[in-house]
PQR file of N, CA, C, O and H, with PARSE charges and radii, in Angstrom:
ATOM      1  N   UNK A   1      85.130 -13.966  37.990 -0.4000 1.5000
ATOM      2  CA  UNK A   1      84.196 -14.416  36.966 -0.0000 2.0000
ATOM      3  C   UNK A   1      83.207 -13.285  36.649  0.5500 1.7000
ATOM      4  O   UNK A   1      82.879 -13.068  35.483 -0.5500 1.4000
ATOM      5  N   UNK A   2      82.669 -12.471  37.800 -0.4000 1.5000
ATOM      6  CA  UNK A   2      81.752 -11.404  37.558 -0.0000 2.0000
ATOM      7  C   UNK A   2      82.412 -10.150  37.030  0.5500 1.7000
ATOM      8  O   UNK A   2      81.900  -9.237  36.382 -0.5500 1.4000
ATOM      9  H   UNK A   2      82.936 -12.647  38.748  0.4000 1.0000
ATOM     10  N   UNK A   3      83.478 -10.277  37.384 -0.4000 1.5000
ATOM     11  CA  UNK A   3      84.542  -9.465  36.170 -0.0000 2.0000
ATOM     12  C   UNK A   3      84.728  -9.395  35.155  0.5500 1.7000
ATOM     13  O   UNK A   3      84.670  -8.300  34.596 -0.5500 1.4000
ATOM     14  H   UNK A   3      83.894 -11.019  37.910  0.4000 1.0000
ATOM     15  N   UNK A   4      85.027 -10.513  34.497 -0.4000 1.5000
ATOM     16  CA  UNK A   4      85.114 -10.971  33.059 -0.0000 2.0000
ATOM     17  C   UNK A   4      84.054 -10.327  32.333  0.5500 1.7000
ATOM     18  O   UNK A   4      84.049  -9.411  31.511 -0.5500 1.4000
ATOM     19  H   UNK A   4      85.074 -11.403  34.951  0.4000 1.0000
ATOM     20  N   UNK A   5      82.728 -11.382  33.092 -0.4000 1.5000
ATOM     21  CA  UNK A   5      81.462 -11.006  32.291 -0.0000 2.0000
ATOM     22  C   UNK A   5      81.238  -9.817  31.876  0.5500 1.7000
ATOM     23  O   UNK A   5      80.989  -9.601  30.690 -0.5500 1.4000
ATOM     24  H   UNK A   5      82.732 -12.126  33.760  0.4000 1.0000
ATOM     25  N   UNK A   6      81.298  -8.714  32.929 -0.4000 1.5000
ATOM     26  CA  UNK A   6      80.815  -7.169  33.429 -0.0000 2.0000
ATOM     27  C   UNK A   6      81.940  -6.581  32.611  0.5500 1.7000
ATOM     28  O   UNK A   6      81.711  -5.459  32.159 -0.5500 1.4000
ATOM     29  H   UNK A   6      81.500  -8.889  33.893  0.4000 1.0000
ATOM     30  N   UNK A   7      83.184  -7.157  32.317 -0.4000 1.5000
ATOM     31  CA  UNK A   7      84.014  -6.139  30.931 -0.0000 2.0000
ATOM     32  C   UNK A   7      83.970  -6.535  29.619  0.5500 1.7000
ATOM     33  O   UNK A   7      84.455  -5.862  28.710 -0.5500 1.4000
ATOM     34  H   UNK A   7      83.370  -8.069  32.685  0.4000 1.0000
ATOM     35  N   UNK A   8      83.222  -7.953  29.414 -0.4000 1.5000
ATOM     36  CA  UNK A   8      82.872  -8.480  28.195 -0.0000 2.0000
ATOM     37  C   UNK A   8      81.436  -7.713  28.129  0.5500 1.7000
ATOM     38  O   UNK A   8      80.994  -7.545  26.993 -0.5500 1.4000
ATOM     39  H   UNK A   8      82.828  -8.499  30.153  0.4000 1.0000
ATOM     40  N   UNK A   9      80.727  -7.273  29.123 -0.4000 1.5000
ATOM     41  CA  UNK A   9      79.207  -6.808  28.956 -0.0000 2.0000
ATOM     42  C   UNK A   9      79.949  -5.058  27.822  0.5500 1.7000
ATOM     43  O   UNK A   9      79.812  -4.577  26.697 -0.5500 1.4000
ATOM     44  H   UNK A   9      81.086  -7.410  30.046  0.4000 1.0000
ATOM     45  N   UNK A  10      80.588  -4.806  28.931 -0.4000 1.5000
ATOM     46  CA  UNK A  10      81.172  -3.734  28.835 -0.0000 2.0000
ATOM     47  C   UNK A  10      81.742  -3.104  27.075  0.5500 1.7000
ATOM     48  O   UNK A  10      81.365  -2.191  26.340 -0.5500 1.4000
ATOM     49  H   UNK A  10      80.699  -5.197  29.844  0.4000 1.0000
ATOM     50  N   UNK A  11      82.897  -4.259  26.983 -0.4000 1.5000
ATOM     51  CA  UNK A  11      83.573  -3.951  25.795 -0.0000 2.0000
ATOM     52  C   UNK A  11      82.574  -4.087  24.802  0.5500 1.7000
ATOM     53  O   UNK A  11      82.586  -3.226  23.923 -0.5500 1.4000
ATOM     54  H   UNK A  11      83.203  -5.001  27.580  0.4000 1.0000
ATOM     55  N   UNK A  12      81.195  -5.502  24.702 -0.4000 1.5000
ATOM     56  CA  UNK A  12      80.342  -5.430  23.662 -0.0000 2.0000
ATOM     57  C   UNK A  12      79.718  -4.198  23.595  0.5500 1.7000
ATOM     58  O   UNK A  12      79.676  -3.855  22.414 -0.5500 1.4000
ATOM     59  H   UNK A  12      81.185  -6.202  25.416  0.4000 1.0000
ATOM     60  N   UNK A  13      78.927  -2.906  24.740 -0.4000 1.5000
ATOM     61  CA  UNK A  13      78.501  -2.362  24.421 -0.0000 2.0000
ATOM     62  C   UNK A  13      79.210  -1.018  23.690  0.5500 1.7000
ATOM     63  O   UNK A  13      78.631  -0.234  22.938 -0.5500 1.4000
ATOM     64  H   UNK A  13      78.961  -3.184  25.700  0.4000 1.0000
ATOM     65  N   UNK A  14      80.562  -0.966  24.095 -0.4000 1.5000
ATOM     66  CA  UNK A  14      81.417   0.164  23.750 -0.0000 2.0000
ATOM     67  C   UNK A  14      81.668  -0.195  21.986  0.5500 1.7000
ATOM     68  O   UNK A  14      81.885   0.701  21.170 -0.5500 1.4000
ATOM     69  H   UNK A  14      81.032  -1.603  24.706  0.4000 1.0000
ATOM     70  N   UNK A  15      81.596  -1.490  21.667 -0.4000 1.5000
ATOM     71  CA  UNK A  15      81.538  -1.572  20.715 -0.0000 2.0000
ATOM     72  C   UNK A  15      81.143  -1.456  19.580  0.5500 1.7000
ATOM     73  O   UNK A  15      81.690  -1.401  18.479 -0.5500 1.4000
ATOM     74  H   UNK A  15      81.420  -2.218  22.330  0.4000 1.0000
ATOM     75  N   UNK A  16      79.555  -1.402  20.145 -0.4000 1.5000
ATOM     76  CA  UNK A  16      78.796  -0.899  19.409 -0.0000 2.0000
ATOM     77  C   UNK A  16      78.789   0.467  18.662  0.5500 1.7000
ATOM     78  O   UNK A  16      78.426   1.436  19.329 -0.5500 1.4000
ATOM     79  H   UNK A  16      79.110  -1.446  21.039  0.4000 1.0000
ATOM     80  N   UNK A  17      79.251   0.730  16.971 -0.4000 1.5000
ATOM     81  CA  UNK A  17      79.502   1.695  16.522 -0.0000 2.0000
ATOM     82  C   UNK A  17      79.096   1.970  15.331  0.5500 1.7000
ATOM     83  O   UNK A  17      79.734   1.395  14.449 -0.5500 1.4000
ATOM     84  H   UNK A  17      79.546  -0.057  16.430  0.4000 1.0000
ATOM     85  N   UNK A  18      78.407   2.527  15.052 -0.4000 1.5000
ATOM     86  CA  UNK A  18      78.424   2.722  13.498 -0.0000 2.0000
ATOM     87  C   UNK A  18      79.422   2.259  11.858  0.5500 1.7000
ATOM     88  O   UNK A  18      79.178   1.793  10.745 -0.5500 1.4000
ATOM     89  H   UNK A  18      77.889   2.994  15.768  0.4000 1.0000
ATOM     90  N   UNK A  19      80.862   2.864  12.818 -0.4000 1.5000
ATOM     91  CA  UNK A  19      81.545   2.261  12.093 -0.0000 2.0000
ATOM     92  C   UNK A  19      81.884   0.857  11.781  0.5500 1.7000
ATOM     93  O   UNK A  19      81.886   0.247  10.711 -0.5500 1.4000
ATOM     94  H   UNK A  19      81.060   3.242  13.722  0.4000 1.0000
ATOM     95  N   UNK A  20      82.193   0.471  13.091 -0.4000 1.5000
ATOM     96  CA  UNK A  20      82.099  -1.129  13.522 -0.0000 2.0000
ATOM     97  C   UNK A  20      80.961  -1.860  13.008  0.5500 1.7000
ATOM     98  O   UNK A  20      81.019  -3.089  13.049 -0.5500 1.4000
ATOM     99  H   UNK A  20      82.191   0.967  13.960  0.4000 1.0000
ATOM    100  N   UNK A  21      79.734  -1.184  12.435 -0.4000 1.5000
ATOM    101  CA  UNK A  21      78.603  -1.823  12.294 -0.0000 2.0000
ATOM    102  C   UNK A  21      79.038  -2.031  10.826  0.5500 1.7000
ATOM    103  O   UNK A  21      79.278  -3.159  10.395 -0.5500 1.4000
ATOM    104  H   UNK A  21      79.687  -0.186  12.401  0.4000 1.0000
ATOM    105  N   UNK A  22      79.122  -1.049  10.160 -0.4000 1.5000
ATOM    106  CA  UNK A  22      79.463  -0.960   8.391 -0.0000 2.0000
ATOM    107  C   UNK A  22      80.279  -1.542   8.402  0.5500 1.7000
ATOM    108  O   UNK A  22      80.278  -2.154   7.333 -0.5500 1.4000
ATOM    109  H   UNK A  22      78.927  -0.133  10.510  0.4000 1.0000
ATOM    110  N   UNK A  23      81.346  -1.887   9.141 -0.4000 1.5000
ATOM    111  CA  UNK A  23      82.420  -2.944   8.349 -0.0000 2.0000
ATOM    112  C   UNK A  23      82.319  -4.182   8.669  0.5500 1.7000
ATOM    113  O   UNK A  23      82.979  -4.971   7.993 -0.5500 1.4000
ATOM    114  H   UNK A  23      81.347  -1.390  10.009  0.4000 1.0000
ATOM    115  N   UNK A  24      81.339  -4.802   9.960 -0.4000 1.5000
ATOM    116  CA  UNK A  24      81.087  -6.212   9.812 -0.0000 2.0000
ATOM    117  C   UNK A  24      79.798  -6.295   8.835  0.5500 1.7000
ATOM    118  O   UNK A  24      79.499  -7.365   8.306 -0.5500 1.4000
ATOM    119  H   UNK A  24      80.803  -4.161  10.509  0.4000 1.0000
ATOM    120  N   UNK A  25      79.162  -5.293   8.655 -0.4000 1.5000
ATOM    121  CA  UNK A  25      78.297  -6.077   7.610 -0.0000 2.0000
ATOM    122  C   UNK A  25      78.917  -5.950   6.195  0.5500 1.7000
ATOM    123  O   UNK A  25      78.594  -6.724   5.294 -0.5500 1.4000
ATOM    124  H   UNK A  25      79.405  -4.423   9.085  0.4000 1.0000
ATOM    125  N   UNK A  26      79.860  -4.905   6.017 -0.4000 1.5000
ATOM    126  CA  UNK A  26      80.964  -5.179   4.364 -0.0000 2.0000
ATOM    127  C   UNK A  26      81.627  -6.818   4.378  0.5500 1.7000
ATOM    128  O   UNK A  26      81.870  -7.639   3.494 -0.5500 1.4000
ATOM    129  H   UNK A  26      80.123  -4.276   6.749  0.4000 1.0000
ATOM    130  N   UNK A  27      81.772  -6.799   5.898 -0.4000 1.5000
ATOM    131  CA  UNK A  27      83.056  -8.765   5.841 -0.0000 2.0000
ATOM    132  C   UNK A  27      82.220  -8.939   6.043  0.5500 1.7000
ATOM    133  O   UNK A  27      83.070  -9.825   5.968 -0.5500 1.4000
ATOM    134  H   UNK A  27      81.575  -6.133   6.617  0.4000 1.0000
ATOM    135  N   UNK A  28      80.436  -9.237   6.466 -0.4000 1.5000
ATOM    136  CA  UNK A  28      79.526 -10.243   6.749 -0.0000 2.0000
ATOM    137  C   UNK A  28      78.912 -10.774   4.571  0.5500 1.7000
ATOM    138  O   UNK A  28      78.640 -11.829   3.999 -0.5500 1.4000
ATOM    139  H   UNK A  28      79.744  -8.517   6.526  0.4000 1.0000
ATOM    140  N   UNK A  29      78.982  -9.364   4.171 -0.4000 1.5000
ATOM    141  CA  UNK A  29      78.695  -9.571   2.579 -0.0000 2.0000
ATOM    142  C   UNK A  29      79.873 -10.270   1.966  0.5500 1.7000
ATOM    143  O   UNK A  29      79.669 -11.244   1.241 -0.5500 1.4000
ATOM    144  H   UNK A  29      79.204  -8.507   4.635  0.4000 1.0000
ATOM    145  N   UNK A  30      81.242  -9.792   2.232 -0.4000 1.5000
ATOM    146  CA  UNK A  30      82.197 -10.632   1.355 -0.0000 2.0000
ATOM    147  C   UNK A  30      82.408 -11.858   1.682  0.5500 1.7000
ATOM    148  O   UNK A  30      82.795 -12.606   0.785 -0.5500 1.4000
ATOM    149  H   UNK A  30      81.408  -9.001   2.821  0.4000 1.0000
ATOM    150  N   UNK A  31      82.232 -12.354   2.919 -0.4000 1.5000
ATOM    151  CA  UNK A  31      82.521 -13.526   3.304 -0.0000 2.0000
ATOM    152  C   UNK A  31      81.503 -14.538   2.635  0.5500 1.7000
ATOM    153  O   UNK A  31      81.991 -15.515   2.067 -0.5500 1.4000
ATOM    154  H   UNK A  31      81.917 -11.747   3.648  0.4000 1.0000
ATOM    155  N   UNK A  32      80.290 -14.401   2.654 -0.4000 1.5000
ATOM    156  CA  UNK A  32      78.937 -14.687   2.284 -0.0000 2.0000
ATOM    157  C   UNK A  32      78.826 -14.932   0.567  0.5500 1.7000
ATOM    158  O   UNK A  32      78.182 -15.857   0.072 -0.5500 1.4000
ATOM    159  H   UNK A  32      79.894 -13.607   3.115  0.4000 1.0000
ATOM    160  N   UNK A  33      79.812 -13.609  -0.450 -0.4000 1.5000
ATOM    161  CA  UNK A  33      80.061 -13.656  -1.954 -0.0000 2.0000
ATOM    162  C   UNK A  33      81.018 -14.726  -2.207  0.5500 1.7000
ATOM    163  O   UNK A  33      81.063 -15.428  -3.217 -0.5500 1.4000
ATOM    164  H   UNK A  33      80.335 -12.857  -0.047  0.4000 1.0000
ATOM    165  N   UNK A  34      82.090 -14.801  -0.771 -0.4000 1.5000
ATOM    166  CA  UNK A  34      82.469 -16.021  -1.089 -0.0000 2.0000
ATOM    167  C   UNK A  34      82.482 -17.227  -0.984  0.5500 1.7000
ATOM    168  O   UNK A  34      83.286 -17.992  -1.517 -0.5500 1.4000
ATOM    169  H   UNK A  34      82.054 -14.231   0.050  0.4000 1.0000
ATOM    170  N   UNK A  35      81.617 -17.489  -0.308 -0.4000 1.5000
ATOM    171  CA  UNK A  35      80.347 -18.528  -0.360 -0.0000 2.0000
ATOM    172  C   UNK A  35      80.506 -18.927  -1.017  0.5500 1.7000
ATOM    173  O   UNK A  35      81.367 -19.728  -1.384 -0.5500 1.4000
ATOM    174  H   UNK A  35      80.963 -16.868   0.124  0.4000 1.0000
ATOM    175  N   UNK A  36      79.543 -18.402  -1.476 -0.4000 1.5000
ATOM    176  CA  UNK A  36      78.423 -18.534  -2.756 -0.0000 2.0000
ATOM    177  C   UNK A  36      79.504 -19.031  -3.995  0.5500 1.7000
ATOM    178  O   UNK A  36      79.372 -20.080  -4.625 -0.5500 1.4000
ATOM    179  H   UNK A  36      78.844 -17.752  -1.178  0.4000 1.0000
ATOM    180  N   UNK A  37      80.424 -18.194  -4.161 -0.4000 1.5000
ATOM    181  CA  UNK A  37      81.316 -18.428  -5.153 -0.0000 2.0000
ATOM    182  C   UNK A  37      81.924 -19.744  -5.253  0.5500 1.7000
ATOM    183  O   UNK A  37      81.996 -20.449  -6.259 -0.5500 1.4000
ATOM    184  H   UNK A  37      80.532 -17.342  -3.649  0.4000 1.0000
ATOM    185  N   UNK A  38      82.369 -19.993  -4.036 -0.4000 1.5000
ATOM    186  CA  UNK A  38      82.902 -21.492  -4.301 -0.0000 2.0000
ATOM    187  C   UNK A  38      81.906 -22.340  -4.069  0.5500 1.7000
ATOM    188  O   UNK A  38      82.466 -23.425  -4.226 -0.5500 1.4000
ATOM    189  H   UNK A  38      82.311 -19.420  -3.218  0.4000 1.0000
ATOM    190  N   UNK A  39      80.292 -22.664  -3.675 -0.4000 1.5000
ATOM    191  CA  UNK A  39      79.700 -23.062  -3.830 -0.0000 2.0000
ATOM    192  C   UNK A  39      79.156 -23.362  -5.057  0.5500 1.7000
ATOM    193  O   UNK A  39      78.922 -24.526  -5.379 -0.5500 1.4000
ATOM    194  H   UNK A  39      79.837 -21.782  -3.548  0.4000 1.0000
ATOM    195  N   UNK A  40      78.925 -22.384  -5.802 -0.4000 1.5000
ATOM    196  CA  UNK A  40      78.526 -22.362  -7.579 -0.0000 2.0000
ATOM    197  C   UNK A  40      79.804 -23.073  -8.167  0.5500 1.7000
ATOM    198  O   UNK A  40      79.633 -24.137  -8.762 -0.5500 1.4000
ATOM    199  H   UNK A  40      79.116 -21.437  -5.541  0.4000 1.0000
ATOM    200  N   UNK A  41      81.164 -22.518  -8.029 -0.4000 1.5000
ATOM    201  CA  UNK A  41      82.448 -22.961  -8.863 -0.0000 2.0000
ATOM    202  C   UNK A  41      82.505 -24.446  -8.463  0.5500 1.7000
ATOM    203  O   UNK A  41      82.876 -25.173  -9.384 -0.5500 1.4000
ATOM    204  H   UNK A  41      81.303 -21.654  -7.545  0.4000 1.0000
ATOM    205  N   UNK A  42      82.143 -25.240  -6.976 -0.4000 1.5000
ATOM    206  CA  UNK A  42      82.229 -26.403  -6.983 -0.0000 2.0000
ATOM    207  C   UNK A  42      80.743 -27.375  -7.668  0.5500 1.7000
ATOM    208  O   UNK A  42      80.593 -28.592  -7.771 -0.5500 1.4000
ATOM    209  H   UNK A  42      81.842 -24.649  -6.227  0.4000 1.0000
ATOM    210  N   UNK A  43      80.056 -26.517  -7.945 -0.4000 1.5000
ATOM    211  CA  UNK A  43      78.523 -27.187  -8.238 -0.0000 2.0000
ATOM    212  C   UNK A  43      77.691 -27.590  -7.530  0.5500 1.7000
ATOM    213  O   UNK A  43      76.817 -28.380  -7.887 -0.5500 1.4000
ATOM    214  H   UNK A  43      80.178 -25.528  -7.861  0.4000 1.0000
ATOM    215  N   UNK A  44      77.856 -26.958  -6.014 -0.4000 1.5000
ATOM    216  CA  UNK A  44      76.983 -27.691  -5.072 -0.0000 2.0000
ATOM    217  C   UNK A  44      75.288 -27.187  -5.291  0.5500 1.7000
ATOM    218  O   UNK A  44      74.267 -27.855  -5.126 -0.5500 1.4000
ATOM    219  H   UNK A  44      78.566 -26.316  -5.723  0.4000 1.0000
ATOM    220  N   UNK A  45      75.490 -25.380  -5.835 -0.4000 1.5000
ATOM    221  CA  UNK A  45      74.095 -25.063  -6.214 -0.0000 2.0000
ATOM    222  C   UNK A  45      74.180 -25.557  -7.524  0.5500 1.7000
ATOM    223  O   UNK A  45      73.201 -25.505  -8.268 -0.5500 1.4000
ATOM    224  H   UNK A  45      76.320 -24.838  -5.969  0.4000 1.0000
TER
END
């Protein structure tokens, strides 16, 4: 169990990347445009 954690601690920090950063916030924006999109196209706003 203290394994798991300590390579999940692990892999999150290795993860941390610049690149990795710019492309979840590009899919954090498209996911979010598409939202919005089918939110407006269904009329909920």
């Amino acid at each position: 169990m203290f394994s798991t954690t300590r390579d999940g601690e692990t892999h999150a920090i290795r993860g941390i990347d610049t690149r990795d950063i710019l492309l979840g916030y590009i899919g954090a924006s498209s996911a979010l445009s598409t939202v919005l999109a089918i939110a407006i196209t269904t009329g909920a706003i």
